[in-house]
C-alpha positions in Angstrom: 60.6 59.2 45.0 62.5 56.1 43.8 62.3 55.8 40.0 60.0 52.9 39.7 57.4 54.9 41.8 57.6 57.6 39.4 57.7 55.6 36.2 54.9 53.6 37.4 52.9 56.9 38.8 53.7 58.1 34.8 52.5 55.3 33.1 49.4 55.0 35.2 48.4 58.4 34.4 48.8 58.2 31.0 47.2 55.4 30.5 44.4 56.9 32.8 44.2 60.2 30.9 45.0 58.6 27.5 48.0 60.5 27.0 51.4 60.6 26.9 53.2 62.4 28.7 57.3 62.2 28.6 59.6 62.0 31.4 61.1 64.8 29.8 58.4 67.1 30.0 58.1 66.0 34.0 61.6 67.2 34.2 61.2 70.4 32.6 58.2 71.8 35.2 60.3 69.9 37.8 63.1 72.2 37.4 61.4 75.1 37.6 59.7 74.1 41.3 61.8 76.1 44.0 61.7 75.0 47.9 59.2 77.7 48.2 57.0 76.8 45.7 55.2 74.0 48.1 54.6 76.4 50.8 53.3 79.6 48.7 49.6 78.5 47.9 49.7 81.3 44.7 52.7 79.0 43.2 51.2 75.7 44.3 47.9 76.9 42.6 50.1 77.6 39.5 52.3 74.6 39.5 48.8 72.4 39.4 47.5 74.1 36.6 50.8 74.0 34.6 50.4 69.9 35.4 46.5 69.7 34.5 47.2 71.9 31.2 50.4 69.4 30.6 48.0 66.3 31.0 45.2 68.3 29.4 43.3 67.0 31.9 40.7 69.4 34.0 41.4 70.0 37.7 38.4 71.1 39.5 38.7 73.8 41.9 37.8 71.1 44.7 40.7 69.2 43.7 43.1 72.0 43.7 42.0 72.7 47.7 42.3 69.2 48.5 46.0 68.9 46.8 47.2 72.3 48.3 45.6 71.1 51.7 47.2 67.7 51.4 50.5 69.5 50.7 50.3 72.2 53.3 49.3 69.5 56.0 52.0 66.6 55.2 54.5 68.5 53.4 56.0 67.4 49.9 58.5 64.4 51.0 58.6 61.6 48.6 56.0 59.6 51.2 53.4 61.8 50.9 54.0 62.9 46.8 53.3 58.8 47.1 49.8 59.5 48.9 48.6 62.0 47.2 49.6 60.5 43.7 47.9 57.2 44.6 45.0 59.3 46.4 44.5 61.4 42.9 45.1 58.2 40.8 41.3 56.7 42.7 39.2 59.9 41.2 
């Protein structure tokens, strides 16, 4: 993803969710995502609830299939991250 994407994607969900979340604390849970992590649906599950409990915003168990199906389908290149951000951004 190039940086204004994600800066953009940030600042549209905070202002969305009404909080604030740092670039900082994107990189933290980034770090900790392996290769693996997008096809194991147990760690996928985990990595969205680590991001919902960041945002403190709910993530119904609806939204988790259609992420990890969106995921598992298209894989997690920077192109669909991009899709499924703007996708999740029109909820």
């Amino acid at each position: 993803m190039d940086r204004d994407f994600s800066k953009d994607a940030l600042n549209a969900i905070n202002k969305k969710a009404g909080k604030n979340i740092t670039p900082g604390a994107v990189k933290k849970l980034a770090s900790t995502v392996k290769p693996g992590t997008m096809q194991n649906e147990a760690q996928l599950r985990q990595l969205i609830k680590q991001v919902s409990a960041m945002a403190k915003v709910p993530v119904s168990e609806a939204t988790v299939q259609e992420i990890i199906s969106a995921v598992k389908k298209g894989g997690a290149n920077s192109g669909t991250m991009e899709s499924l951000m703007k996708m999740l951004m029109k909820k």
